[in-house]
C-alpha positions in Angstrom: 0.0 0.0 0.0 2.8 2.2 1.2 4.3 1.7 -2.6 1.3 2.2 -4.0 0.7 5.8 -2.5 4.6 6.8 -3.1 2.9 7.1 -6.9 -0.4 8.6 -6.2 -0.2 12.9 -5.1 -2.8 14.3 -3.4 -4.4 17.0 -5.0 -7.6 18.9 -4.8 -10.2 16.5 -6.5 -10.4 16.4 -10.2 -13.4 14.1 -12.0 -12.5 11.6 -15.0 -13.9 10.5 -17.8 -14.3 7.4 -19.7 -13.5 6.8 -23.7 -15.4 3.3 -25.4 -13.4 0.5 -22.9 -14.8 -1.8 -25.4 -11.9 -1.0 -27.9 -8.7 -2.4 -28.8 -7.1 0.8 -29.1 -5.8 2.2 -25.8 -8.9 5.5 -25.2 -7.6 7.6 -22.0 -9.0 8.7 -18.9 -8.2 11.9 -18.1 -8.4 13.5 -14.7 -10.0 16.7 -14.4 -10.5 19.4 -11.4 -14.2 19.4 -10.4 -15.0 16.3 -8.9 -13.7 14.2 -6.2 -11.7 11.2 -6.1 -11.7 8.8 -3.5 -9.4 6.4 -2.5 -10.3 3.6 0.2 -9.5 0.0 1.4 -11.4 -2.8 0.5 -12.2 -3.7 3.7 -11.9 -0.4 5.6 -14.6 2.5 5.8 -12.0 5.3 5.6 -11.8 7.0 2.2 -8.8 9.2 1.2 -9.5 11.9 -1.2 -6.6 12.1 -3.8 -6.2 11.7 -7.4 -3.3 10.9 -9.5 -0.8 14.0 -10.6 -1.9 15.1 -14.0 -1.0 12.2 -16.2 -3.2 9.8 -18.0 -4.9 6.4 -16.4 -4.6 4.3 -19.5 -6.3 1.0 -20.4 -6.9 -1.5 -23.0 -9.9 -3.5 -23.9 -10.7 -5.9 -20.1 -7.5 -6.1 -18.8 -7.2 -2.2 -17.9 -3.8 -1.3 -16.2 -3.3 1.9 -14.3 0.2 3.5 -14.7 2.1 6.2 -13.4 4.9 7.1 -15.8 5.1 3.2 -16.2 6.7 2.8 -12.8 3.4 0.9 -11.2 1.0 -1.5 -13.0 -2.3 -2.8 -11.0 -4.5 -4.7 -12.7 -8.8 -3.3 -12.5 -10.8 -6.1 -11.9 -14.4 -4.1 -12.3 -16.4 -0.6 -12.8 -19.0 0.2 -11.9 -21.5 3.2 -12.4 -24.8 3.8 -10.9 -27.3 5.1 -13.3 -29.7 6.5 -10.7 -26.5 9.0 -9.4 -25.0 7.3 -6.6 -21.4 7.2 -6.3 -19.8 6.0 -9.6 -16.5 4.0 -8.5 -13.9 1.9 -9.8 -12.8 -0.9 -7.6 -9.4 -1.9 -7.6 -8.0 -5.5 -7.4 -5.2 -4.4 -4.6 -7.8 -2.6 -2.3 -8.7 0.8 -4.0 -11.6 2.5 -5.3 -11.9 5.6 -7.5 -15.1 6.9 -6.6 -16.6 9.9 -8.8 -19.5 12.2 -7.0 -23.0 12.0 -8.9 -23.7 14.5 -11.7 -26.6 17.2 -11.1 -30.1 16.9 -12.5 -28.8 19.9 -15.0 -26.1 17.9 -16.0 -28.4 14.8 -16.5 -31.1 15.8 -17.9 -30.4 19.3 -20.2 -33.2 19.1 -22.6 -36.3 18.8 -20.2 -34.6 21.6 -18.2 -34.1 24.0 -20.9 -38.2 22.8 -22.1 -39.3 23.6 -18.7 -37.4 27.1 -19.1 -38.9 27.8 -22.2 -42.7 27.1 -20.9 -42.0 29.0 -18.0 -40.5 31.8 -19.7 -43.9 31.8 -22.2 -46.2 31.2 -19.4 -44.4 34.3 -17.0 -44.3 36.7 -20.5 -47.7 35.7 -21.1 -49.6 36.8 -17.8 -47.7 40.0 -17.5 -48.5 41.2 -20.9 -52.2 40.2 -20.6 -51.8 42.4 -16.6 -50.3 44.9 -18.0 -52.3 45.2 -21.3 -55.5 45.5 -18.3 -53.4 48.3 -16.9 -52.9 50.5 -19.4 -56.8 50.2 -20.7 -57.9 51.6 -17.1 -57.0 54.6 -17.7 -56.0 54.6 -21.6 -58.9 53.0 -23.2 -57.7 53.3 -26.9 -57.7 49.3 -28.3 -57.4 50.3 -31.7 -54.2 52.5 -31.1 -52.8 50.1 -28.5 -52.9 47.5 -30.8 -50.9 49.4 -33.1 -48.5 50.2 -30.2 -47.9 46.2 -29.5 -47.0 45.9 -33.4 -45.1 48.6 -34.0 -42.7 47.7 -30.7 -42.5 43.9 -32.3 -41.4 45.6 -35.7 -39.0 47.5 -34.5 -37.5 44.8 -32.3 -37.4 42.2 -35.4 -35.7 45.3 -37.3 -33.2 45.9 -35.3 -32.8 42.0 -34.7 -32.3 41.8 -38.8 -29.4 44.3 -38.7 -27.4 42.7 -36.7 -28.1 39.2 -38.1 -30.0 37.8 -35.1 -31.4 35.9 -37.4 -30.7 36.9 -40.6 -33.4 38.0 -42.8 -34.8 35.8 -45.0 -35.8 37.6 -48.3 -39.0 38.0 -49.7 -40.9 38.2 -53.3 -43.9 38.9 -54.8 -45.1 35.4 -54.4 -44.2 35.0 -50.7 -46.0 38.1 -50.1 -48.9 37.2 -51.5 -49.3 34.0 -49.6 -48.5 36.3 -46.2 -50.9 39.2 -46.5 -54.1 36.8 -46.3 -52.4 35.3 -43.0 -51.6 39.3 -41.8 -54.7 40.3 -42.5 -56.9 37.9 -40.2 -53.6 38.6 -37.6 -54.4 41.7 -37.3 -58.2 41.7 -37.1 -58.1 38.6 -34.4 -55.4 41.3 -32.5 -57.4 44.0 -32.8 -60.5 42.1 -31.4 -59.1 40.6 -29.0 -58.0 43.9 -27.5 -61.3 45.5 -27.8 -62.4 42.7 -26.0 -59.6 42.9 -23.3 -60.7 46.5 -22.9 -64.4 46.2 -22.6 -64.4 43.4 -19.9 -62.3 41.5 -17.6 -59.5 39.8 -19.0 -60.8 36.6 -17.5 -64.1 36.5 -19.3 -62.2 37.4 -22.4 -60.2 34.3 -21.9 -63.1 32.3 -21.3 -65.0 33.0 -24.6 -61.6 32.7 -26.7 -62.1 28.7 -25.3 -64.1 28.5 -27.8 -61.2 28.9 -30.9 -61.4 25.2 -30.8 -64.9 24.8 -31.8 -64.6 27.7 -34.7 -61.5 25.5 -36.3 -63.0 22.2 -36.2 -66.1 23.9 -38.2 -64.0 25.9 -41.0 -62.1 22.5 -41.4 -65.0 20.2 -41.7 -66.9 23.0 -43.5 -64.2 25.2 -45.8 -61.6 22.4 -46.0 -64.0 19.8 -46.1 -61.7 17.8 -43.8 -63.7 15.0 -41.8 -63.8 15.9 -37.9 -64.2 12.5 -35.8 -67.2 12.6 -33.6 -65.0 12.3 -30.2 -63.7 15.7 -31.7 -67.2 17.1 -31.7 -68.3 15.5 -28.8 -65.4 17.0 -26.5 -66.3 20.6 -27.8 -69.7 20.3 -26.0 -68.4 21.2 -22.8 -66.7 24.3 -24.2 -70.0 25.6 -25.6 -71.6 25.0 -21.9 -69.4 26.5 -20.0 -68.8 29.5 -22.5 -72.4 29.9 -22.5 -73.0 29.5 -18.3 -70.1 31.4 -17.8 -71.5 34.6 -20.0 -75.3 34.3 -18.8 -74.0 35.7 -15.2 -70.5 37.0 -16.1 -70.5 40.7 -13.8 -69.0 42.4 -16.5 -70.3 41.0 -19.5 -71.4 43.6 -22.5 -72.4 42.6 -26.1 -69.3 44.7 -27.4 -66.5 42.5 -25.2 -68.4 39.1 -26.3 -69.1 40.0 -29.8 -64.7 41.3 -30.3 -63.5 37.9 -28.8 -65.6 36.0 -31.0 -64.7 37.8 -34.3 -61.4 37.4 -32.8 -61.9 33.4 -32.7 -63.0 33.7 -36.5 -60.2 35.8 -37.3 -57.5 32.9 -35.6 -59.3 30.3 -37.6 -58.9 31.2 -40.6 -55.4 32.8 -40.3 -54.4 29.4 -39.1 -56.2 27.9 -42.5 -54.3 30.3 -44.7 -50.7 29.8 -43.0 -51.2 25.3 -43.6 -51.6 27.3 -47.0 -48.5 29.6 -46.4 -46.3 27.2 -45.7 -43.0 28.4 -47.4 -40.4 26.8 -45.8 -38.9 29.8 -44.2 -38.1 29.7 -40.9 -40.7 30.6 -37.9 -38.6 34.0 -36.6 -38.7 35.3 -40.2 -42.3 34.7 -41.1 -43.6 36.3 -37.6 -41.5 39.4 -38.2 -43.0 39.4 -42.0 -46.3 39.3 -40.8 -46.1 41.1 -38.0 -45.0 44.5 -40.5 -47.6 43.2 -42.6 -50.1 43.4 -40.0 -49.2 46.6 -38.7 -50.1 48.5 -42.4 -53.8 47.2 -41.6 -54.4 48.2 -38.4 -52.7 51.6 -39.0 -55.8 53.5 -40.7 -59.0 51.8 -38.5 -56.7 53.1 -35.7 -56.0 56.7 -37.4 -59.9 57.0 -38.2 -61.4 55.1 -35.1 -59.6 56.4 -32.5 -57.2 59.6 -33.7 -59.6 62.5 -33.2 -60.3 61.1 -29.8 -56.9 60.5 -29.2 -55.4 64.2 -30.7 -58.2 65.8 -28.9 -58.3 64.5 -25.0 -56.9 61.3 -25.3 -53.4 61.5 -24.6 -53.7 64.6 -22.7 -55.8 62.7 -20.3 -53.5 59.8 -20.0 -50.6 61.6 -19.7 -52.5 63.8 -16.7 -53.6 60.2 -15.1 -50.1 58.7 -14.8 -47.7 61.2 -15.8 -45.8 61.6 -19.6 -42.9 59.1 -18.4 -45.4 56.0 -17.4 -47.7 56.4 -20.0 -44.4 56.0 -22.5 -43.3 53.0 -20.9 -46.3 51.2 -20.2 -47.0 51.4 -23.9 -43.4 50.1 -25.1 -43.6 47.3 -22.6 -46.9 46.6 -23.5 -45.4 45.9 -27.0 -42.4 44.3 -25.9 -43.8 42.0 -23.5 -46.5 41.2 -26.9 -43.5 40.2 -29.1 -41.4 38.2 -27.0 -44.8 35.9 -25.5 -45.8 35.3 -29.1 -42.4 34.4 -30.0 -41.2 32.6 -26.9 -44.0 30.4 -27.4 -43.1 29.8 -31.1 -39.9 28.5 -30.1 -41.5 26.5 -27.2 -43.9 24.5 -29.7 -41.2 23.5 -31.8 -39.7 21.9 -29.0 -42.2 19.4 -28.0 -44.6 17.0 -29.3 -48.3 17.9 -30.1 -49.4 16.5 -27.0 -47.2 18.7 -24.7 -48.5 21.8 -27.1 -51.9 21.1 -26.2 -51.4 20.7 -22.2 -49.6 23.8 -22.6 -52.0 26.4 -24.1 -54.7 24.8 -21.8 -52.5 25.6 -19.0 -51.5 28.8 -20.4 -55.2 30.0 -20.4 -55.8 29.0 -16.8 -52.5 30.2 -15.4 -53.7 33.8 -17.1 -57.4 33.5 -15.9 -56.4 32.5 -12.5 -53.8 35.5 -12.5 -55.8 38.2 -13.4 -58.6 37.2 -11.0 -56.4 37.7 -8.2 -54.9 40.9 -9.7 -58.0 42.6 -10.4 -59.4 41.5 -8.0 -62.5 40.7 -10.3 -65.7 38.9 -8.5 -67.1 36.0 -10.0 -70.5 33.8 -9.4 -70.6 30.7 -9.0 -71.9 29.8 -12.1 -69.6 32.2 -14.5 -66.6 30.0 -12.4 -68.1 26.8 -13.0 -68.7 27.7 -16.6 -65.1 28.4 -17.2 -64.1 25.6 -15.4 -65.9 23.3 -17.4 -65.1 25.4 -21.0 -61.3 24.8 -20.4 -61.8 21.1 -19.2 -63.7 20.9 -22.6 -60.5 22.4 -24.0 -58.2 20.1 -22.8 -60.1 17.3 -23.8 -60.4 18.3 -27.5 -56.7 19.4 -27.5 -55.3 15.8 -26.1 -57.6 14.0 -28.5 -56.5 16.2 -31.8 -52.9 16.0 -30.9 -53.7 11.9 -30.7 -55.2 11.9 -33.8 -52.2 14.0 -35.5 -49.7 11.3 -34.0 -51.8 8.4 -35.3 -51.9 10.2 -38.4 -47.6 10.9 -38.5 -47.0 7.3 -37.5 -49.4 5.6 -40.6 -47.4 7.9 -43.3 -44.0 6.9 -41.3 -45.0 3.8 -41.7 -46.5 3.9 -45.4 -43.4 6.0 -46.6 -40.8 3.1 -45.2 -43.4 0.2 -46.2 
C-alpha cells in the first residue's frame, strides 16, 4: 500500500472520464479538477480523497492497467457506475476505489430543463403582458391605437434583430408576399379584437369566450376544408359551448361589445391558421412572424387613425398623460409591446420543442394560469356559475386538444410507416 501511495499525489479532487473500454485501441481517462476522487481500502470504511498527478490512467480493452509514468502496474478487476446517481467508483484489485460524485439533475437531464425554461418563460411573458395590457386600458382606453403600439414595438424589435443578423433576414418576393398578407390580414383583425375585447371586460371573461377557438376551427375545417372531424372531436367541444355559455349568462362584467370582439377574434384565428397550412414556405418561424407582423401593422394603421385619432389628438393622450404622468404612459406602452412580441415568439420556439401533445397541455394551462392570474390581480368577483362555466369550458379544452394532438400522432406514424413500407 505504502508503494502504491509513493505514486499517487494528493491533489484537490479532479473528475474523469471514460472513452469506449470496449476498444482495442488504448482510449484515456483523463483526470480533471471538479469532482472528487476517492481512494479507500477494501475492507476499511476510511476513504482518502486524492487523485493521481496530472498524467493519464490508460487501459486497453478488459485487462485495464493503471500506470504512473510506467513505474506501477495494477490490474482493475471491475467498474462500476450507478445510473440512478449514486457514487460512480472503480474498484481496484489491490484494495482501492476511485469513486466519482454524482452528476446534477442539470447535467443529466439538459433538454427537459431548458423545455421547462422555455414554458415557463412563455407562461411568465404571457400573464404579464395580458396584466399589464388590463393596466394601461384603465386609464388609456384606446384598443385600436394600442394595438398598433404592440406591433409597431415587435417591428421595431425584429428590425433591429435583422441588422445585426439575429437571425438573418430571410428575403422576400412577390409570391411570398402574397401568400402572407391573407395570414396578416386575419392577424391583425383577431389582435385588434381581442384587444377591444380585453378592454371592454375583464381579462378573464375574455379568456373564457376565446375557449371557444377550438370549436370555430374544427367547423371551418369540416366545412371550408372539407376535412372530416371525428365525432370524439365534436363530442369534446360540447363542454366548451356549456361553459362558455354559463359562464357569459352571469358573467358581472359581460357587454355585447366584449363578447361580440373575442368572437370575431376566434373567427379571425381560424382562418389565419387555414391560410398559413396554405402559407407554408419553408422559411423559418422567426422570419415569417417578423413578416407578418409588419404586414399586419399596415392594416391596423388606418382603423386606428380614423377610429380612434380624433379622440386621441383631442383629449386622449392629454388625459392619460395627466392620469399617470408623460414618463409612465411612455413606458407602459413600449412594454406593453415588448412583452406582446417576446410571448408570441417565446411560445413559437417553445412549440417546436415538443410533441403535439405537450402543445396542447400547454396552451390549456397557459389560459388558466392567465385567468387565475388576473382574478387575483384585479381583483375581479365572479359567481358561481360564471366560475363553473369556465371551469368546465377549459376542461372541454383540454379534452379536444389531447384528442386532436392523438389523432395527429396516429396520423404521422401511418405515413412513417407507409413512406418506409
Amino acid at each position: 500500500m505504502a508503494s502504491m501511495m509513493s505514486h499517487l499525489s494528493l491533489h484537490h479532487a479532479k473528475p474523469f472520464n471514460f472513452s469506449n473500454s470496449s476498444r482495442r485501441t488504448s482510449p484515456t481517462l483523463a483526470l480533471r479538477t471538479s469532482q472528487p476522487i476517492v481512494l479507500s481500502l477494501r475492507n476499511s470504511p476510511e476513504k482518502v480523497p486524492a487523485e493521481f498527478s496530472g498524467k493519464h490512467l490508460r487501459f486497453s480493452g478488459w485487462d485495464q492497467l493503471l500506470r504512473r509514468r510506467g513505474s506501477v502496474q495494477i490490474p482493475v478487476v471491475k467498474a462500476a457506475a450507478a445510473a440512478d446517481g449514486d457514487d460512480q467508483e472503480i474498484e481496484i484489485s489491490e484494495g482501492l476505489k476511485i469513486a466519482e460524485a454524482p452528476k446534477s439533475f442539470a447535467e443529466r437531464f439538459p433538454a427537459p430543463l431548458v423545455t421547462g425554461f422555455f414554458f415557463f418563460t412563455w407562461y411568465f411573458l404571457n400573464v404579464i403582458f395580458n396584466i399589464l395590457n388590463k393596466k394601461v386600458y384603465n386609464y388609456f382606453p384606446y384598443p385600436y391605437f394600442v394595438s398598433v403600439v404592440h406591433l409597431l414595438v415587435g417591428v421595431t424589435y425584429c428590425l433591429i434583430s435583422w441588422s445585426i443578423g439575429l437571425p438573418k433576414r430571410a428575403p422576400i418576393n412577390k409570391d411570398l408576399l402574397g401568400v402572407l398578407t391573407p395570414v396578416a390580414a386575419c392577424h391583425a383583425l383577431g389582435h385588434v379584437m381581442s384587444n377591444v375585447s380585453f378592454a371592454a371586460v375583464a381579462v378573464s371573461f375574455t379568456h373564457t369566450i376565446k375557449a371557444l377557438e377550438p370549436f370555430f376551427s374544427a367547423a371551418a375545417s369540416q366545412f371550408v376544408l372539407g376535412h372530416q372531424i371525428p365525432f370524439s372531436l365534436w363530442l369534446s367541444l360540447a363542454p366548451v359551448v356549456l361553459g362558455v355559455s354559463m359562464a357569459s349568462l352571469t358573467e358581472l362584467s359581460f357587454n355585447w361589445l366584449g363578447f361580440t370582439s373575442a368572437m370575431i377574434s376566434n373567427i379571425s384565428f381560424t382562418y389565419r391558421s387555414i391560410y398559413s397550412k396554405k402559407a407554408m414556405t419553408g422559411m423559418d418561424s422567426t422570419n415569417v412572424y417578423a413578416y407578418i407582423s409588419i404586414i399586419a401593422l399596415l392594416f391596423c394603421l388606418p382603423p386606428a387613425i380614423l377610429i380612434e385619432g380624433p379622440k386621441l389628438m383631442q383629449y386622449g393622450f392629454r388625459d392619460a398623460i395627466a392620469k399617470v404622468g408623460m414618463v409612465k404612459f411612455v413606458s407602459d406602452l413600449f412594454w406593453i409591446g415588448m412583452f406582446y412580441h417576446l410571448y408570441n415568439q417565446i411560445a413559437t420556439n417553445t412549440l417546436e420543442r415538443v410533441a403535439p401533445l405537450t402543445h396542447a397541455v400547454g396552451n390549456v394551462l397557459k389560459r388558466v394560469f392567465v385567468i387565475g392570474f388576473s382574478i387575483i390581480v384585479f381583483g375581479n368577483r365572479i359567481s358561481t356559475q360564471t366560475g363553473i362555466g369556465t371551469a368546465i369550458a377549459i376542461a372541454g379544452v383540454a379534452m379536444y386538444s389531447l384528442i386532436k394532438a392523438n389523432l395527429e400522432e396516429q396520423k404521422k406514424k401511418t405515413a412513417e410507416k407507409a413512406k418506409t413500407s
